[in-house]
C-alpha positions in Angstrom: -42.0 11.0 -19.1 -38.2 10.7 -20.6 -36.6 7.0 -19.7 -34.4 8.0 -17.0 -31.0 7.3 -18.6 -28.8 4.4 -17.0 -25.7 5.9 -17.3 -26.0 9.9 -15.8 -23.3 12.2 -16.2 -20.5 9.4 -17.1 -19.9 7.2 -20.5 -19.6 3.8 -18.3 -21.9 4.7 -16.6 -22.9 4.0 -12.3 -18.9 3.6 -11.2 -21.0 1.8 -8.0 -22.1 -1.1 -10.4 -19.2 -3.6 -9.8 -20.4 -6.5 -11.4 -22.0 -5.9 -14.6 -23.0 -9.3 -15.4 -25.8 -8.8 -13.1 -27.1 -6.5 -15.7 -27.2 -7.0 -19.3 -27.7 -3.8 -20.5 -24.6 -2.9 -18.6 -22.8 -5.7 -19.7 -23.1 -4.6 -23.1 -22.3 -1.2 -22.7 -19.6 -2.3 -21.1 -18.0 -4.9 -24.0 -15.2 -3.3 -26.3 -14.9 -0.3 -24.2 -11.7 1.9 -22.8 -12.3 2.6 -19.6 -9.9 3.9 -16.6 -9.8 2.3 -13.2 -10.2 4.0 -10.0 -11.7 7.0 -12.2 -13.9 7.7 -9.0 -10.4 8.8 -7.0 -9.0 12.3 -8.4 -5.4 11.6 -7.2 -5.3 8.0 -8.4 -3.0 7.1 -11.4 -3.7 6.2 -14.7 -4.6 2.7 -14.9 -6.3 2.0 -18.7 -7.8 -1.2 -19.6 -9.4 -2.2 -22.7 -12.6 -4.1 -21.8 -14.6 -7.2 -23.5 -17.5 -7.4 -20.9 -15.6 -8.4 -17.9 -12.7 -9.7 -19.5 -9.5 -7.2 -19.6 -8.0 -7.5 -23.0 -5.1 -5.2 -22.7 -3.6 -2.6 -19.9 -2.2 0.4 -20.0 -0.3 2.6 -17.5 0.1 6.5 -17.5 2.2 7.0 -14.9 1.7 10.7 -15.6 -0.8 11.6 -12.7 2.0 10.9 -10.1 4.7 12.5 -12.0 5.5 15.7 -9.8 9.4 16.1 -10.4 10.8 15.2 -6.8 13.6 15.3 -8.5 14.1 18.6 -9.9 11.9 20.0 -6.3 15.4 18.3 -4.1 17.8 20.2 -6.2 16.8 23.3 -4.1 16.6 21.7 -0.6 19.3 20.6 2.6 19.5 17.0 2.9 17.2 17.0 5.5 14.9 19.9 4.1 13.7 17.7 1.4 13.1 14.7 4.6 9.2 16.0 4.3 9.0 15.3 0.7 10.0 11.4 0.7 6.8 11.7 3.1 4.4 12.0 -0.1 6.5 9.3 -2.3 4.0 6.6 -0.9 1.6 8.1 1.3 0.7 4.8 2.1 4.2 4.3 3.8 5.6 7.5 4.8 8.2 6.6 7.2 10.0 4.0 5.1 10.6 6.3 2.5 12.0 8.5 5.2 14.2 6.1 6.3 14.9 5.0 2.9 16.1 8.6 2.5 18.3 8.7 5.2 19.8 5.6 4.9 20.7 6.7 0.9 22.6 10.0 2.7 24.2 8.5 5.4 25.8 5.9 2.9 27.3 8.6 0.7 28.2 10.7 3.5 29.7 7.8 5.8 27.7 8.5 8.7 27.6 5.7 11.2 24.0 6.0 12.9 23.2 5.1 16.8 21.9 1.7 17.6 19.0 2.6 19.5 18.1 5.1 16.0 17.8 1.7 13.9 15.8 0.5 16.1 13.6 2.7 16.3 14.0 3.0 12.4 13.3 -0.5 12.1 10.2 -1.0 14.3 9.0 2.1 13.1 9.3 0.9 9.0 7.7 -2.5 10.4 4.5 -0.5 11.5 4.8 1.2 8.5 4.7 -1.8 6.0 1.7 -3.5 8.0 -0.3 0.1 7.8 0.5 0.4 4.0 -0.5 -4.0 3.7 -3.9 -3.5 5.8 -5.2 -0.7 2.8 -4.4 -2.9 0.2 -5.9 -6.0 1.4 -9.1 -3.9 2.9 -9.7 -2.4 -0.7 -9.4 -5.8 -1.8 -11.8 -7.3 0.5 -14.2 -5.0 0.0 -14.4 -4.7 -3.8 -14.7 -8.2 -3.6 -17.8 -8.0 -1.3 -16.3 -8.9 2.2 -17.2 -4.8 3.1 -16.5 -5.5 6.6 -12.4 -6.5 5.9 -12.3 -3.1 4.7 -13.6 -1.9 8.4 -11.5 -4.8 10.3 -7.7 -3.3 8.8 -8.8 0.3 8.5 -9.1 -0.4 12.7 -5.7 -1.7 12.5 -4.3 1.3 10.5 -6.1 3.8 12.5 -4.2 2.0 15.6 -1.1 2.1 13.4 -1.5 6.2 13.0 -2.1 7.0 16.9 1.2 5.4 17.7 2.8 7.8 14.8 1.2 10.3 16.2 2.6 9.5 19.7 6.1 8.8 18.8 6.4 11.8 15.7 3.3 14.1 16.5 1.7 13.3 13.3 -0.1 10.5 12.3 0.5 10.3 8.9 3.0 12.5 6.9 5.8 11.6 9.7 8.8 13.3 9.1 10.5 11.4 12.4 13.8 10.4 10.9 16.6 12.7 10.4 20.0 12.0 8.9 22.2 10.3 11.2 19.2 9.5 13.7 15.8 9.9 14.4 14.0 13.4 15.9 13.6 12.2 19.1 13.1 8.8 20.9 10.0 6.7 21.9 8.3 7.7 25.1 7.6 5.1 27.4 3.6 5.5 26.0 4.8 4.9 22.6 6.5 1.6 24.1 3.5 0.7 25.5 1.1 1.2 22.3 3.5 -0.8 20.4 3.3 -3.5 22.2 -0.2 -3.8 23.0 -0.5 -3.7 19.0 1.8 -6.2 18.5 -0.1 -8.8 21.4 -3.5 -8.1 19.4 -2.6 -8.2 16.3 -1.4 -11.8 15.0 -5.5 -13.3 16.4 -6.4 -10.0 14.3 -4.8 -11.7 11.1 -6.4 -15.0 12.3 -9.8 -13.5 12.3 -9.1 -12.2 8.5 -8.1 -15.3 7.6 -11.4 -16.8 9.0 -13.4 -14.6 6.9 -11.8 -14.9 3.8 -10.1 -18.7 3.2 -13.7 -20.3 3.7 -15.9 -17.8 1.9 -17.1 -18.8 -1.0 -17.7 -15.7 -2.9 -14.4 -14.2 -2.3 -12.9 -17.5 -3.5 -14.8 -17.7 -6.5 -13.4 -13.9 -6.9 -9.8 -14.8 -6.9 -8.9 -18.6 -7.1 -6.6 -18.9 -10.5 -7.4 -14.8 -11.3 -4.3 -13.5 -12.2 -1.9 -15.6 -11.2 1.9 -15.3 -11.7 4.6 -18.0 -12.2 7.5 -18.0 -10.5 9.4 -17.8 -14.0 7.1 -15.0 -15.3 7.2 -13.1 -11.6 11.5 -13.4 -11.7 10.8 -12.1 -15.6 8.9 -9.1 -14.7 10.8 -8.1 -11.7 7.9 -8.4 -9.3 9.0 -7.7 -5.7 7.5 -7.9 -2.1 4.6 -10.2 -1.1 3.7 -10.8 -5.1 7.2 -12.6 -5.5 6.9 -14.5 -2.4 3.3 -15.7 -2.8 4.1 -16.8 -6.9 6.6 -18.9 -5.2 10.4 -17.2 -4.8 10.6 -17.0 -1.4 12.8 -13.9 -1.5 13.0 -11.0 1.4 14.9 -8.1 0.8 15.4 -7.9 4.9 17.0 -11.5 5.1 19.1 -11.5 2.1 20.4 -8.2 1.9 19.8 -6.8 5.6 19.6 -2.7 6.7 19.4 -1.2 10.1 19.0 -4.6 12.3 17.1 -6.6 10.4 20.4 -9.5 10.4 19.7 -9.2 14.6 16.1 -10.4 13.9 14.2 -13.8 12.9 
């Protein structure tokens, strides 16, 4: 009977193998290779590393697989036609690319938006931003090995998309702001999800915490793995929780405030 060959139907082989050291046949299949991350995900873009075992040597980035020219799509649409469309900028944050939009419009146009509306804008982006946090740090629990952080903000997101749901009638590809407002405002349910979420979810974070800052594997994993200097993060124009965690303790929302974010600590 034929060997049954180790690598089926794909030149790197089982994409479910996630630490070839464990295997040495992998391993060296594996050393001096090009291979593309996330090749498992069809919609994912084109991250290429160049591979010595488990050592990346050199990366590449095709941003080509998420080129759909918005651009040239907007030239055809109202204003607030092409609102639906900032929706699948960053699917992992619809509604702050809406507002994002708006805010861009109403600038130009010198439109002077009600208070309540940047509220609701505000909180609304907030949720968003933790939703959009929760899959990045889930994916990164779990390729790491901690499967079960995946589950624990996946719970939090799916909480995240119910009150969406509640306050826009969609849970994920929103579509709630419009310019010089929002399409309508939070029902006293909405109000009341919200702030159930926000009671539960700082002893949420403290549980992640728990499972993560004394485990040795994950640890192992990512103490001193790509780290960033504060010099070489200000170099390379790294933004967001990246900047803040290599040590410039920058916020876009305190330094240079939209909607009410100045009203806010």
């Amino acid at each position: 009977m034929a060997e049954k060959p180790q690598f089926p139907g794909h030149d790197l082989g089982d994409q479910f193998r996630f630490w070839p050291k464990h295997n040495e046949k992998i391993y060296e299949r594996l050393e001096n290779k090009h291979a593309w991350l996330e090749e498992k995900q069809a919609a994912a873009q084109g991250d290429g590393v160049k591979l010595d075992g488990e050592t990346i040597e050199k990366s590449v980035l095709d941003i080509g697989y998420l080129h759909r020219g918005i651009e040239k799509l907007a030239e055809s649409k109202t204003y607030q036609e092409f609102m639906p469309y900032t929706d699948r900028m960053d699917y992992l944050s619809p509604y702050s690319n809406n507002v994002a939009w708006c805010l861009a419009v109403e600038k130009l146009a010198g439109i002077e938006v009600p208070e309540r509306a940047q509220w609701i804008r505000m909180i609304m982006s907030e949720l968003a931003r933790i939703s959009s946090h929760c899959l990045w740090l889930g994916v990164g629990m779990m390729d790491a090995g901690a499967v079960s952080g995946f589950v624990w903000t996946f719970q939090e997101r799916e909480e995240i998309y119910s009150i969406m749901d509640e306050v826009a009638g969609a849970r994920f590809t929103v579509s709630h702001s419009r310019i010089g407002g929002v399409a309508n405002d939070l029902s006293p349910r909405a109000i009341e999800m919200i702030r159930d979420f926000i009671d539960k979810f700082p002893g949420r974070i403290a549980g992640w915490e728990g499972l993560l800052n004394k485990n040795r594997i994950w640890i192992e994993r990512n103490k001193g793995v790509g780290r960033i200097t504060k010099e070489e993060a200000l170099e390379l124009g790294v933004t967001g929780p990246n900047l803040r965690g290599s040590g410039v303790p920058y916020d876009v929302r305190r330094f240079e405030p939209y909607l009410k974010y100045d009203e806010v600590d």
